[in-house]
N, CA, C and O atoms as a Maestro MAE file, in Angstrom:
{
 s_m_m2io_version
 :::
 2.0.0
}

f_m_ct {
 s_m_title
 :::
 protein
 m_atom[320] {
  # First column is atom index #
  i_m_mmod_type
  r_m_x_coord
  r_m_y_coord
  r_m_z_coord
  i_m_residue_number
  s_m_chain_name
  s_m_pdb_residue_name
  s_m_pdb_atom_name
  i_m_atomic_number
  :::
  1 25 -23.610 19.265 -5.639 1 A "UNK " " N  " 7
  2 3 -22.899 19.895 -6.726 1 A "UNK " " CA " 6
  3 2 -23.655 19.641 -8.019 1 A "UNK " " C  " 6
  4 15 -23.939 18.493 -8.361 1 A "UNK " " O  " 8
  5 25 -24.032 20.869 -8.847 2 A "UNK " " N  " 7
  6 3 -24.749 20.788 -9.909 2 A "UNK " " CA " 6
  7 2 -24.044 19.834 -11.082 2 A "UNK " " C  " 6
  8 15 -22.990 19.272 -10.785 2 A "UNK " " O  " 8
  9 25 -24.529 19.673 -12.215 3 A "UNK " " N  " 7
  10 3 -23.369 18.611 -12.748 3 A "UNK " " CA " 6
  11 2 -23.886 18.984 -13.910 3 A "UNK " " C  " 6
  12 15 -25.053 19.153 -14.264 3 A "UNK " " O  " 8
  13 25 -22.444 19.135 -14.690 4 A "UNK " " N  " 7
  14 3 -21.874 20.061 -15.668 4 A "UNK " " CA " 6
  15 2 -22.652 20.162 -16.725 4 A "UNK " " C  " 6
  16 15 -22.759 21.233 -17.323 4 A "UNK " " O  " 8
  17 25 -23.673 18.423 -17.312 5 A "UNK " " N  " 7
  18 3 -24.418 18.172 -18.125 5 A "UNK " " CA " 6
  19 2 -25.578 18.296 -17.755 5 A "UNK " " C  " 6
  20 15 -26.435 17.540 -18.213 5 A "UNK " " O  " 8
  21 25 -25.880 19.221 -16.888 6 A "UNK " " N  " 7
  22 3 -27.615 19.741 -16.190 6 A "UNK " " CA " 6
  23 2 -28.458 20.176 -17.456 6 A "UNK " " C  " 6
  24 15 -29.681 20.092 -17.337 6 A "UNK " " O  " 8
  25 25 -28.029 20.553 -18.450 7 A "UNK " " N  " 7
  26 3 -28.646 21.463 -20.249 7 A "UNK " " CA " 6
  27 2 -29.429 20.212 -20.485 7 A "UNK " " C  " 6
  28 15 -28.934 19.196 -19.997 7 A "UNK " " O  " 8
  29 25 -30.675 20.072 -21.208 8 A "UNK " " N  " 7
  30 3 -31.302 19.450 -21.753 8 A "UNK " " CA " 6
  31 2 -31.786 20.386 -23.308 8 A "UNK " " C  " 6
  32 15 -32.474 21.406 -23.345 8 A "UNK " " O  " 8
  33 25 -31.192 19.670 -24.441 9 A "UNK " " N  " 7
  34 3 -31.619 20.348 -25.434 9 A "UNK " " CA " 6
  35 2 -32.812 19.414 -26.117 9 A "UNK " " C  " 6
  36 15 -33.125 18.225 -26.060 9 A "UNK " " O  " 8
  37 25 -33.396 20.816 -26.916 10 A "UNK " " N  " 7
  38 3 -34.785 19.989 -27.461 10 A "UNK " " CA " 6
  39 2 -34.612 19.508 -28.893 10 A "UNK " " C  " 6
  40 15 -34.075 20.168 -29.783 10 A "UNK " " O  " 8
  41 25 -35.123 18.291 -29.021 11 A "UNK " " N  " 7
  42 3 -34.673 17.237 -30.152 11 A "UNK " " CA " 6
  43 2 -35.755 17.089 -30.868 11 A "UNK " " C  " 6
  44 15 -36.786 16.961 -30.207 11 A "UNK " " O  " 8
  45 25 -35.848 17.066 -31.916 12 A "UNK " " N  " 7
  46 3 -36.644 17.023 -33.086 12 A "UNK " " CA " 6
  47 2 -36.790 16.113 -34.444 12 A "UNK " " C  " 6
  48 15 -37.742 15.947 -35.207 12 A "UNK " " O  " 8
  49 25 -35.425 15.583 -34.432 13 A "UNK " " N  " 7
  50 3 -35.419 14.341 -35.397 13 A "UNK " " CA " 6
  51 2 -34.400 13.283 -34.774 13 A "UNK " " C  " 6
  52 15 -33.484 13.739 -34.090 13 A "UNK " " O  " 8
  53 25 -34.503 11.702 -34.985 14 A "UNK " " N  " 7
  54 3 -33.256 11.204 -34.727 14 A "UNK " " CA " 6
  55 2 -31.857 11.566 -35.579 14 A "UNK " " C  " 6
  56 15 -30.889 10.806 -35.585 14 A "UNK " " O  " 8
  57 25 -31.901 12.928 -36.345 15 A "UNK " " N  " 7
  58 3 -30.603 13.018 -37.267 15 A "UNK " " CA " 6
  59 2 -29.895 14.379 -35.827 15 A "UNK " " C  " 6
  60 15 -28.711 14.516 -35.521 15 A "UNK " " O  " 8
  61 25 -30.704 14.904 -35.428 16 A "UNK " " N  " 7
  62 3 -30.442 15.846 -34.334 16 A "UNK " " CA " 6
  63 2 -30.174 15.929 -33.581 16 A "UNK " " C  " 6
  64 15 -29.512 16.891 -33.191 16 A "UNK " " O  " 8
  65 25 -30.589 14.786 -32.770 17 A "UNK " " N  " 7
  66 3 -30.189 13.578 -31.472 17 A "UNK " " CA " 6
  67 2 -28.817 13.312 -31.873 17 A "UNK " " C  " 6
  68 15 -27.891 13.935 -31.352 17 A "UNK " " O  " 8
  69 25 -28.610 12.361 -32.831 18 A "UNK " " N  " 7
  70 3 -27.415 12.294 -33.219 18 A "UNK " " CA " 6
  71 2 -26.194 13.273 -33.123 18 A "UNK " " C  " 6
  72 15 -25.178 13.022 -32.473 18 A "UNK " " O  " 8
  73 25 -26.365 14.177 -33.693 19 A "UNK " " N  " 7
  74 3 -25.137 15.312 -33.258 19 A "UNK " " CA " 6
  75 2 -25.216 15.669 -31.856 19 A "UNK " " C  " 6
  76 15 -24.160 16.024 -31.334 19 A "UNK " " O  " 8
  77 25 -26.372 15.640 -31.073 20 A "UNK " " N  " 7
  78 3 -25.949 16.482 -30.357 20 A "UNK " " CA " 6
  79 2 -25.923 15.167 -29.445 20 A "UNK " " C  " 6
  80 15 -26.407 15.396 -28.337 20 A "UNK " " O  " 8
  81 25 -25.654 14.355 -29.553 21 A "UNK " " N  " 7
  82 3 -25.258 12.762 -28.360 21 A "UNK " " CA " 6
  83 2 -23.808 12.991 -29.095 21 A "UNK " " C  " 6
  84 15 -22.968 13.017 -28.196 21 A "UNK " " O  " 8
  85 25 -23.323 13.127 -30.087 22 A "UNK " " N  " 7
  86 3 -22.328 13.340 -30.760 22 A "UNK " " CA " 6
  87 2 -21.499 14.036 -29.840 22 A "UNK " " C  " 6
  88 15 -20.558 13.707 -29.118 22 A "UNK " " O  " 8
  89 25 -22.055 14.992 -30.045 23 A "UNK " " N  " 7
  90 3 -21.337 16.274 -29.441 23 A "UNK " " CA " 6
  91 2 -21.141 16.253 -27.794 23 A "UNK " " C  " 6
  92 15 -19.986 16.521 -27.463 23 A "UNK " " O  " 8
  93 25 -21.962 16.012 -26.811 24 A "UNK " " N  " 7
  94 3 -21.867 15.764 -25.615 24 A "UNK " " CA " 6
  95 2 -20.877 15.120 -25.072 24 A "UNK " " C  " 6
  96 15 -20.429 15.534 -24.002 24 A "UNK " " O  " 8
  97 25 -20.135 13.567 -25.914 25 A "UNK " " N  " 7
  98 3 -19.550 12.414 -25.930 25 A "UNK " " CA " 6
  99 2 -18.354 13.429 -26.278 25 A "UNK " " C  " 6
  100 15 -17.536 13.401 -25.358 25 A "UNK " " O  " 8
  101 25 -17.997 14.280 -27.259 26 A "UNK " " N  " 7
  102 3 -17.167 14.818 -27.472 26 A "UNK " " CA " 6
  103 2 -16.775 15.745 -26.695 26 A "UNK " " C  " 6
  104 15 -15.565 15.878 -26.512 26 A "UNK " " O  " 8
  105 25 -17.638 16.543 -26.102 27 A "UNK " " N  " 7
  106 3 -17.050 17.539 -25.176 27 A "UNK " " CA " 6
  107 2 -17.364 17.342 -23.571 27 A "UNK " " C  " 6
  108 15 -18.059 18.057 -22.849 27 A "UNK " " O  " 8
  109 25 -16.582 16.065 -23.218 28 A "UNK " " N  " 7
  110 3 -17.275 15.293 -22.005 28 A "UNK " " CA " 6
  111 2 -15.703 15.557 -21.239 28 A "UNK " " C  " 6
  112 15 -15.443 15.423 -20.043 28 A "UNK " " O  " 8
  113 25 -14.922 15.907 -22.178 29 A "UNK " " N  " 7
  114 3 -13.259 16.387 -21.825 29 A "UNK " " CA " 6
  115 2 -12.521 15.026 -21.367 29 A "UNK " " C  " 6
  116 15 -11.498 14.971 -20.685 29 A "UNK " " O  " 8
  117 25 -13.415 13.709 -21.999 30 A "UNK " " N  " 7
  118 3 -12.685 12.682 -22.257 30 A "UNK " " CA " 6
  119 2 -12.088 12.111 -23.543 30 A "UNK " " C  " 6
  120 15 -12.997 11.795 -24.310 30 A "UNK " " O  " 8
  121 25 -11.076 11.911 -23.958 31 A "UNK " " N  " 7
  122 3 -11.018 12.084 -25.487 31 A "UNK " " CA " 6
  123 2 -11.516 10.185 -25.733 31 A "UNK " " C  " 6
  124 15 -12.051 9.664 -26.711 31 A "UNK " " O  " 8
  125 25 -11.090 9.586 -24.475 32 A "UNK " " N  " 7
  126 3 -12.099 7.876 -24.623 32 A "UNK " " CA " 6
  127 2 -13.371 7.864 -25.765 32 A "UNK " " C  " 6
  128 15 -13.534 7.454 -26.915 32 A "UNK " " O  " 8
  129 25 -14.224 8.621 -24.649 33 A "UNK " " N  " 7
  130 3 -15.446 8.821 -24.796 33 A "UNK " " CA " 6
  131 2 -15.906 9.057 -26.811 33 A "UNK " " C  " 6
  132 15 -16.779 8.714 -27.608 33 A "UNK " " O  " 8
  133 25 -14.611 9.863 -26.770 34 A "UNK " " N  " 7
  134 3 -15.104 10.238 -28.924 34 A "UNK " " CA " 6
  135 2 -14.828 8.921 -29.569 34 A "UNK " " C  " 6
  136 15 -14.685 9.006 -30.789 34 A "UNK " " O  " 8
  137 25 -14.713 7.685 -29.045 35 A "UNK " " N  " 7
  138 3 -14.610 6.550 -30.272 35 A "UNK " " CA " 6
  139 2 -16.107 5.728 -29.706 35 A "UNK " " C  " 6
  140 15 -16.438 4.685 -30.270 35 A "UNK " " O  " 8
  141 25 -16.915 6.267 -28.612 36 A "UNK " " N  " 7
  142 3 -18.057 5.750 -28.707 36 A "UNK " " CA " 6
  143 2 -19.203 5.648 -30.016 36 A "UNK " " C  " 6
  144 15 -19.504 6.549 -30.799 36 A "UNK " " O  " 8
  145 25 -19.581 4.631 -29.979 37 A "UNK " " N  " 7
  146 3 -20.512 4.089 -31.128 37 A "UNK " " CA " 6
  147 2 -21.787 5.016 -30.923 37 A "UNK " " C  " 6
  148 15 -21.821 5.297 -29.725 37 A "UNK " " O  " 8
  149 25 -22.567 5.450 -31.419 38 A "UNK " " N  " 7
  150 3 -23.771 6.020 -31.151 38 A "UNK " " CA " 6
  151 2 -25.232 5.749 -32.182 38 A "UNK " " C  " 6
  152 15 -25.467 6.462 -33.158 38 A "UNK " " O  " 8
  153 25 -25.842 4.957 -31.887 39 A "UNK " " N  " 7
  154 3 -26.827 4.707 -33.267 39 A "UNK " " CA " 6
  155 2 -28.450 5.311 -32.245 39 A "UNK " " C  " 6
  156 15 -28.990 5.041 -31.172 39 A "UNK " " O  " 8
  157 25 -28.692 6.311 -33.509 40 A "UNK " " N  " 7
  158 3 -30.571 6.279 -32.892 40 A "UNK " " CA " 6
  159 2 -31.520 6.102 -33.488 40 A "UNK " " C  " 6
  160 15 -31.229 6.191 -34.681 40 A "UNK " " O  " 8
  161 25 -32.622 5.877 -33.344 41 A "UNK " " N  " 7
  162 3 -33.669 4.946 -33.889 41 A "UNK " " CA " 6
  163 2 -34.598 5.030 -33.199 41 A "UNK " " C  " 6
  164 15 -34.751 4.406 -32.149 41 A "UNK " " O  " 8
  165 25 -35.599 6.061 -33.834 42 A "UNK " " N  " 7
  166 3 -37.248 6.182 -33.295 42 A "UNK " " CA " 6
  167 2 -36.879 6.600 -31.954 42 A "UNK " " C  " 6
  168 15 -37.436 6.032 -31.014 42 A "UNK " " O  " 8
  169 25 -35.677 7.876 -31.635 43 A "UNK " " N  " 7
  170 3 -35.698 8.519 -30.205 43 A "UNK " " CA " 6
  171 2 -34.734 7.683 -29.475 43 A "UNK " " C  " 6
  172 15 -33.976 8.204 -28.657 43 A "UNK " " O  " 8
  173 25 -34.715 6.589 -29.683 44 A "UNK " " N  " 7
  174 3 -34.283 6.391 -28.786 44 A "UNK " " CA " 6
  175 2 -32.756 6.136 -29.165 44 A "UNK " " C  " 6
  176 15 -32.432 5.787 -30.301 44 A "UNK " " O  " 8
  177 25 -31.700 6.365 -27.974 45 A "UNK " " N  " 7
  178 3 -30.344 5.962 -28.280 45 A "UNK " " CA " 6
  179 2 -29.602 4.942 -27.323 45 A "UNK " " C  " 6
  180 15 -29.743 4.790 -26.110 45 A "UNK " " O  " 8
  181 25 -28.527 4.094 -28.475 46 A "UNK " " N  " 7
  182 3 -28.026 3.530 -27.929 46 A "UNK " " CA " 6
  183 2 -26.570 3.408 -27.857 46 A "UNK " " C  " 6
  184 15 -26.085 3.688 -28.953 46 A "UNK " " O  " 8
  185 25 -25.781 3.129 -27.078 47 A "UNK " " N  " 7
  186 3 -24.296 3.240 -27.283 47 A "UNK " " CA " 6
  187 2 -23.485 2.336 -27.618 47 A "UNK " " C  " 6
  188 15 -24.346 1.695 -28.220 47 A "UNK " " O  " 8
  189 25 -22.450 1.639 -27.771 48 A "UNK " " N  " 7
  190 3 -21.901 0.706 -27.790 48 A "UNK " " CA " 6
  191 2 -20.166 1.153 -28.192 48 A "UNK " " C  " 6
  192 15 -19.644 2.224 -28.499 48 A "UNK " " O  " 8
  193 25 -19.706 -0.054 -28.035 49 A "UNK " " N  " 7
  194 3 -18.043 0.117 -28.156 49 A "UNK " " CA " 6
  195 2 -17.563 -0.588 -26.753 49 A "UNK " " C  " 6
  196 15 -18.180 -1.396 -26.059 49 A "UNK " " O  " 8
  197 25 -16.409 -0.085 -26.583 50 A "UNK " " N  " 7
  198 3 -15.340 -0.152 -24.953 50 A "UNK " " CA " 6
  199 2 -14.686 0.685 -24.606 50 A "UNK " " C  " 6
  200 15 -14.458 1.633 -25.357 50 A "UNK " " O  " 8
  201 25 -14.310 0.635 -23.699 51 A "UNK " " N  " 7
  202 3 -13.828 1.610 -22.456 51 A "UNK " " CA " 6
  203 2 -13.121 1.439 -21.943 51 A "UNK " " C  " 6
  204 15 -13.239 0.228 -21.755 51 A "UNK " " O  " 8
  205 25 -11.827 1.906 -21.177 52 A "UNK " " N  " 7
  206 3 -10.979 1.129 -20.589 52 A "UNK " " CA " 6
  207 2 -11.750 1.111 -18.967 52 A "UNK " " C  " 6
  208 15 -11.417 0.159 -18.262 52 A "UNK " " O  " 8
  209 25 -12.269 1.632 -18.656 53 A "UNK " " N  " 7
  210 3 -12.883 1.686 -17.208 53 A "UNK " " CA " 6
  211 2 -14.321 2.328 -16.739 53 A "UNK " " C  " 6
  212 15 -14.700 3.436 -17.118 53 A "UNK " " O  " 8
  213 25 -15.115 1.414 -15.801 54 A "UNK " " N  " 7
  214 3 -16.380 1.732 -15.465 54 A "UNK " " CA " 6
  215 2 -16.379 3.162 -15.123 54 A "UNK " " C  " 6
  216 15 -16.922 3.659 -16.109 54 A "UNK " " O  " 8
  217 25 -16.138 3.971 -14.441 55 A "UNK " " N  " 7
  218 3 -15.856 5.070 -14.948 55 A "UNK " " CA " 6
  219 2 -16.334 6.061 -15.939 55 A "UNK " " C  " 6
  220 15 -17.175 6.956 -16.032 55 A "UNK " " O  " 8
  221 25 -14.931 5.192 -16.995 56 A "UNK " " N  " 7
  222 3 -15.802 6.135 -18.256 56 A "UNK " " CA " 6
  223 2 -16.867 5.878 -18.917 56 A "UNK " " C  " 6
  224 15 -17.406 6.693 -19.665 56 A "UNK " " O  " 8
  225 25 -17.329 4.562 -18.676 57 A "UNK " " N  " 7
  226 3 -18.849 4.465 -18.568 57 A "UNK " " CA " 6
  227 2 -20.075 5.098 -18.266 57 A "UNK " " C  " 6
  228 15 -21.042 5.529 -18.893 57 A "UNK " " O  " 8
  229 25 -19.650 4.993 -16.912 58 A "UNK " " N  " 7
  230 3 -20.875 5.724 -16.452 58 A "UNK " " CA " 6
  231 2 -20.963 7.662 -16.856 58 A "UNK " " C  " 6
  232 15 -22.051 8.237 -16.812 58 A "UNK " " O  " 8
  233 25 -19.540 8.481 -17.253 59 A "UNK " " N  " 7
  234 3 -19.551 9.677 -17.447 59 A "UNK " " CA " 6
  235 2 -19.813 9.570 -19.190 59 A "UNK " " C  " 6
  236 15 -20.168 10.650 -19.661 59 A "UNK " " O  " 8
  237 25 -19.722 8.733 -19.937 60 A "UNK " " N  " 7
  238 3 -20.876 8.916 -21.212 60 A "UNK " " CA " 6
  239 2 -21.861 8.577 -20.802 60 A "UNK " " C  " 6
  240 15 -22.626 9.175 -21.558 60 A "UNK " " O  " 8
  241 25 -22.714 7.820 -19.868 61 A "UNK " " N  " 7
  242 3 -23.858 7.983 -19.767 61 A "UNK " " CA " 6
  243 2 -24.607 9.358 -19.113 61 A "UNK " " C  " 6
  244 15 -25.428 10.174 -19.531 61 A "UNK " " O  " 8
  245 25 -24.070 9.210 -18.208 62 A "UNK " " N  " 7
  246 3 -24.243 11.058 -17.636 62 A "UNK " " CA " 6
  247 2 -24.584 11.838 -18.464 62 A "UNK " " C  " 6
  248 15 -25.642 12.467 -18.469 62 A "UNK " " O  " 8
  249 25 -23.118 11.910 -19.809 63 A "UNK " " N  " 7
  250 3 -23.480 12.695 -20.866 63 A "UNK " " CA " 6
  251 2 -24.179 13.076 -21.803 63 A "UNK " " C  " 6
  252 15 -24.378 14.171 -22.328 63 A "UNK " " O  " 8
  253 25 -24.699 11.603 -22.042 64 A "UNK " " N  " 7
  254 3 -25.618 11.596 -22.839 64 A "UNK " " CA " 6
  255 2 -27.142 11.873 -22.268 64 A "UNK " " C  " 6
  256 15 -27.991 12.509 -22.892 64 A "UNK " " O  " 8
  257 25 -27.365 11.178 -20.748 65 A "UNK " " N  " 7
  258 3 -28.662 11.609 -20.041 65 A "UNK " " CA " 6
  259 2 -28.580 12.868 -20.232 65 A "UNK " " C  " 6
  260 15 -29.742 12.977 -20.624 65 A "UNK " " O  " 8
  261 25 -28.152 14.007 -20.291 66 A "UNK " " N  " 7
  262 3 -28.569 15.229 -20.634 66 A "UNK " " CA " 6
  263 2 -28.755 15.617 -21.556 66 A "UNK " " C  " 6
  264 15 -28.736 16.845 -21.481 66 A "UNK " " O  " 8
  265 25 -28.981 15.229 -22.657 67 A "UNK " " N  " 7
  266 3 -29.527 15.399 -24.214 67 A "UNK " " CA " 6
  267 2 -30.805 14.393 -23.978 67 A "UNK " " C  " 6
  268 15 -31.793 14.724 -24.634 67 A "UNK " " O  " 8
  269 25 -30.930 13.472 -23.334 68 A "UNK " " N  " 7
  270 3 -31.674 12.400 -23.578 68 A "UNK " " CA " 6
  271 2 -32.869 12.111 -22.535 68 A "UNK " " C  " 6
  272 15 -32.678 12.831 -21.555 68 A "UNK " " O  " 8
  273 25 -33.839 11.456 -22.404 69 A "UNK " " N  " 7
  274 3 -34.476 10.917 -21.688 69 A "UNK " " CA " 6
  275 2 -33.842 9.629 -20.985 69 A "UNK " " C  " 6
  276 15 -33.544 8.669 -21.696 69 A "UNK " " O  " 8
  277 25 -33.670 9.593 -19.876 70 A "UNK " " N  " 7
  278 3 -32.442 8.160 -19.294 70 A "UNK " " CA " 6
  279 2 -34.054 7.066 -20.040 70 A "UNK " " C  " 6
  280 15 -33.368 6.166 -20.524 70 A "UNK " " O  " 8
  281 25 -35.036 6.785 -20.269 71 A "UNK " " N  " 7
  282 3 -36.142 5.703 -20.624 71 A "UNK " " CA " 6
  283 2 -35.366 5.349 -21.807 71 A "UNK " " C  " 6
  284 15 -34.990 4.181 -21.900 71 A "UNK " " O  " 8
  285 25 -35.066 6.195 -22.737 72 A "UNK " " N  " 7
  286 3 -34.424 6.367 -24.281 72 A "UNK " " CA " 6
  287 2 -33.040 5.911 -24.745 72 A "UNK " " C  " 6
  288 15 -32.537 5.780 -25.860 72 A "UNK " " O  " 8
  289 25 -32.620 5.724 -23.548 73 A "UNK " " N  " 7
  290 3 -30.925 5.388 -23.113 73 A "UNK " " CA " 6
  291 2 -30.640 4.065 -23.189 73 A "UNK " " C  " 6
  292 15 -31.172 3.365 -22.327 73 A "UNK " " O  " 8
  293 25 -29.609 3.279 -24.371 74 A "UNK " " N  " 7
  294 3 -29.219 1.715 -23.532 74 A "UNK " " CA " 6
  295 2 -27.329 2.595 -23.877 74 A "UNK " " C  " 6
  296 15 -26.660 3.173 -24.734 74 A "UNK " " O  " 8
  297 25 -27.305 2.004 -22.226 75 A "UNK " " N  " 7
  298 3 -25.370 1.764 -22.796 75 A "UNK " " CA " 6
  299 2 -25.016 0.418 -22.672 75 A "UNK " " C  " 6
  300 15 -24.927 -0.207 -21.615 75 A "UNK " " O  " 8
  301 25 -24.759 -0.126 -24.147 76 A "UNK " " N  " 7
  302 3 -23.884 -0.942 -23.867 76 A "UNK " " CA " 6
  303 2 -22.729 -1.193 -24.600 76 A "UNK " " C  " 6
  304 15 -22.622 -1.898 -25.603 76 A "UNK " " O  " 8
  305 25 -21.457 -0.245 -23.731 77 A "UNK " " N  " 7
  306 3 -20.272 -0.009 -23.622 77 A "UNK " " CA " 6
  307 2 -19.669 -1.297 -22.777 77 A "UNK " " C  " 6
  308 15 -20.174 -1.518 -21.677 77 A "UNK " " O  " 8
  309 25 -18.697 -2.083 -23.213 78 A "UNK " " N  " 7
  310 3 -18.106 -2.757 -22.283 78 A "UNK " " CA " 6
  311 2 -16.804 -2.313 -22.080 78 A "UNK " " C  " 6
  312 15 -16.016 -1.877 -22.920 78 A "UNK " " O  " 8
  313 25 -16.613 -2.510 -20.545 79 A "UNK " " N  " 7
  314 3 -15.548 -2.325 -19.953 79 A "UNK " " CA " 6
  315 2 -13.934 -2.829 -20.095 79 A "UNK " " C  " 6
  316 15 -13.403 -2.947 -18.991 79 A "UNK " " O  " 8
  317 25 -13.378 -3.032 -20.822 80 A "UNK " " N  " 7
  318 3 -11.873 -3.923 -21.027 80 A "UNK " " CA " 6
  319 2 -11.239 -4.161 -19.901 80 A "UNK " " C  " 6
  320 15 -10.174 -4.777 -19.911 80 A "UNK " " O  " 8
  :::
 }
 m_bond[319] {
  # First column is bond index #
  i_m_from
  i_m_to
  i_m_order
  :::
  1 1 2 1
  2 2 3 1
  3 3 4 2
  4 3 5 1
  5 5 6 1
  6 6 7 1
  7 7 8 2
  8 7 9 1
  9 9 10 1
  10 10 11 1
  11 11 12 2
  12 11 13 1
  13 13 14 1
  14 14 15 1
  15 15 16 2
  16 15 17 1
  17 17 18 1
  18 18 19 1
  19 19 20 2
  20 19 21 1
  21 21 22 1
  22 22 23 1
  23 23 24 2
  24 23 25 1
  25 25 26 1
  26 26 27 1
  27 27 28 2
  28 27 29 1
  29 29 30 1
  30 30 31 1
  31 31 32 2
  32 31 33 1
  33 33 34 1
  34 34 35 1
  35 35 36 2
  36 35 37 1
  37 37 38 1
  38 38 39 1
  39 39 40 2
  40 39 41 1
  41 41 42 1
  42 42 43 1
  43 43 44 2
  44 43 45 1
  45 45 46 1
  46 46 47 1
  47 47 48 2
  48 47 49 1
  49 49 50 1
  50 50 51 1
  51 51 52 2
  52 51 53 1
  53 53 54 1
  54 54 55 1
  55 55 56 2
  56 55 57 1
  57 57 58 1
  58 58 59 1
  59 59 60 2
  60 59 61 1
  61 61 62 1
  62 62 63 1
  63 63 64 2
  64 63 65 1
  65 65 66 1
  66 66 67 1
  67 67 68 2
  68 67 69 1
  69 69 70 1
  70 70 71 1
  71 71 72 2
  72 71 73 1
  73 73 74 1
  74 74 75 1
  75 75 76 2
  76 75 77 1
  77 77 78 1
  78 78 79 1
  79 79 80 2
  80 79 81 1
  81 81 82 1
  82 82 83 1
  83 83 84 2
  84 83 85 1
  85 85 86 1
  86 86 87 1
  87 87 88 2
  88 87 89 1
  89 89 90 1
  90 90 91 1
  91 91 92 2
  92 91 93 1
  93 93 94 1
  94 94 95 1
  95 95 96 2
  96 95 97 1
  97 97 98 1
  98 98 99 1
  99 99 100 2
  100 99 101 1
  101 101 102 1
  102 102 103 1
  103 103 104 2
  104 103 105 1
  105 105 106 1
  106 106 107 1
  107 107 108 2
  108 107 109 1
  109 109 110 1
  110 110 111 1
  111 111 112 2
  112 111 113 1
  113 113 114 1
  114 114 115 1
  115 115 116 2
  116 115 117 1
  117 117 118 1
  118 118 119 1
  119 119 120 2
  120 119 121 1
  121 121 122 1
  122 122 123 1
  123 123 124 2
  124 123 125 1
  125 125 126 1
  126 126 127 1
  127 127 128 2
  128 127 129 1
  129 129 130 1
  130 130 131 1
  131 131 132 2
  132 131 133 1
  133 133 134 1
  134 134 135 1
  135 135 136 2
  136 135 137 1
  137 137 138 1
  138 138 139 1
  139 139 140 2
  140 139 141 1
  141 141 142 1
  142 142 143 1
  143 143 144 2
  144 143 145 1
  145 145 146 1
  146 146 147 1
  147 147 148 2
  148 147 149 1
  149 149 150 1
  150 150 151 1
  151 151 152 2
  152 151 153 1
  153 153 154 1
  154 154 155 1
  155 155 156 2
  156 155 157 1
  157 157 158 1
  158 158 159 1
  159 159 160 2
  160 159 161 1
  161 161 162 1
  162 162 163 1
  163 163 164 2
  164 163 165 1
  165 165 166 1
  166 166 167 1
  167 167 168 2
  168 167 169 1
  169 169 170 1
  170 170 171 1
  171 171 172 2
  172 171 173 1
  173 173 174 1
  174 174 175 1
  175 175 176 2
  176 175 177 1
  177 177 178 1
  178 178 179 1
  179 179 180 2
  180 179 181 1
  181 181 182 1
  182 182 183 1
  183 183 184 2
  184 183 185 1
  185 185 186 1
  186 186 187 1
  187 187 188 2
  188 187 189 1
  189 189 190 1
  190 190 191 1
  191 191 192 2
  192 191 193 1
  193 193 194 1
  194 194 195 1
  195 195 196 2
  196 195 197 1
  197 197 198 1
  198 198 199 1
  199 199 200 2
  200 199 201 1
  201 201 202 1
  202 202 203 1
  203 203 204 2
  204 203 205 1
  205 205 206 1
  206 206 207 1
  207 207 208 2
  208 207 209 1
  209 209 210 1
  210 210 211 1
  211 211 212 2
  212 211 213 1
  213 213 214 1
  214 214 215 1
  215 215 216 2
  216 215 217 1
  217 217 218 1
  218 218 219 1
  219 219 220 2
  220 219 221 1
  221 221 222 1
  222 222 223 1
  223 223 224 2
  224 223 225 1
  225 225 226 1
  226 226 227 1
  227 227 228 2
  228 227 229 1
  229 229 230 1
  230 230 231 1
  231 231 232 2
  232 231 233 1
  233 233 234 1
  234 234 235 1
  235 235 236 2
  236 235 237 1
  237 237 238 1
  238 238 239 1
  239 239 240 2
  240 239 241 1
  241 241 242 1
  242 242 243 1
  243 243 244 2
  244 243 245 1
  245 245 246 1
  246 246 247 1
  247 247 248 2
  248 247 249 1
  249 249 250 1
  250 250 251 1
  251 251 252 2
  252 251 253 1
  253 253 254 1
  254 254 255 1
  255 255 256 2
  256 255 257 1
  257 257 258 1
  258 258 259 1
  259 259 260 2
  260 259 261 1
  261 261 262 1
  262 262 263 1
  263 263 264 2
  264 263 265 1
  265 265 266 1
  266 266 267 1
  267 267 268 2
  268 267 269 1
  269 269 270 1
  270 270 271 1
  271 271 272 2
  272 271 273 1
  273 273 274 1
  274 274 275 1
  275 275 276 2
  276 275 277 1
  277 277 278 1
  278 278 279 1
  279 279 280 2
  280 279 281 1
  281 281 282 1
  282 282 283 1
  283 283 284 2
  284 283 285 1
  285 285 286 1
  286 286 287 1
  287 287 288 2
  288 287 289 1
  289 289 290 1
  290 290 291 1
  291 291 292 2
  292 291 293 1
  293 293 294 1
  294 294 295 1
  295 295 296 2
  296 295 297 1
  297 297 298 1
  298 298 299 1
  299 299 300 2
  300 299 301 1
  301 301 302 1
  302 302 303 1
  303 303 304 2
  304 303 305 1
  305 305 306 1
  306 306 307 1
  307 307 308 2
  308 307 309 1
  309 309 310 1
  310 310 311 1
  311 311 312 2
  312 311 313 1
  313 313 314 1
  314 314 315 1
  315 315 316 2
  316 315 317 1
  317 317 318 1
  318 318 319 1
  319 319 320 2
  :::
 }
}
């Protein structure tokens, strides 16, 4: 099964990245997911905050791997 965040858009500044890791997190049809932290820096992004469950962990990461390079990726979201 193809998976929903298969789109890879092309990024051009870390202010661009930003919205659109923004935006992914937001339309992930978890409303959890929109109080995630998101900071980027020289490409690369990282996440942070909590979650109530591994779970929704791993589906912001998902989300965000499709804007992103997973190399470019740290989550660290903890679990409550």
């Amino acid at each position: 099964m193809p998976s929903r965040f298969a789109f890879r858009w092309p990024v051009s500044s870390d202010d661009s990245l930003q919205v659109l890791v923004d935006r992914a997190l937001r339309e992930s049809g978890y409303p959890e997911l929109r109080q995630v932290r998101v900071m980027v820096e020289d490409g690369s992004v990282h996440l942070s905050g909590a979650v109530s469950r591994y779970y929704l962990k791993q589906i912001a990461q998902t989300a965000v791997h499709a804007v992103v390079d997973g190399e470019r990726l740290t989550n660290a979201l903890t679990v409550l």
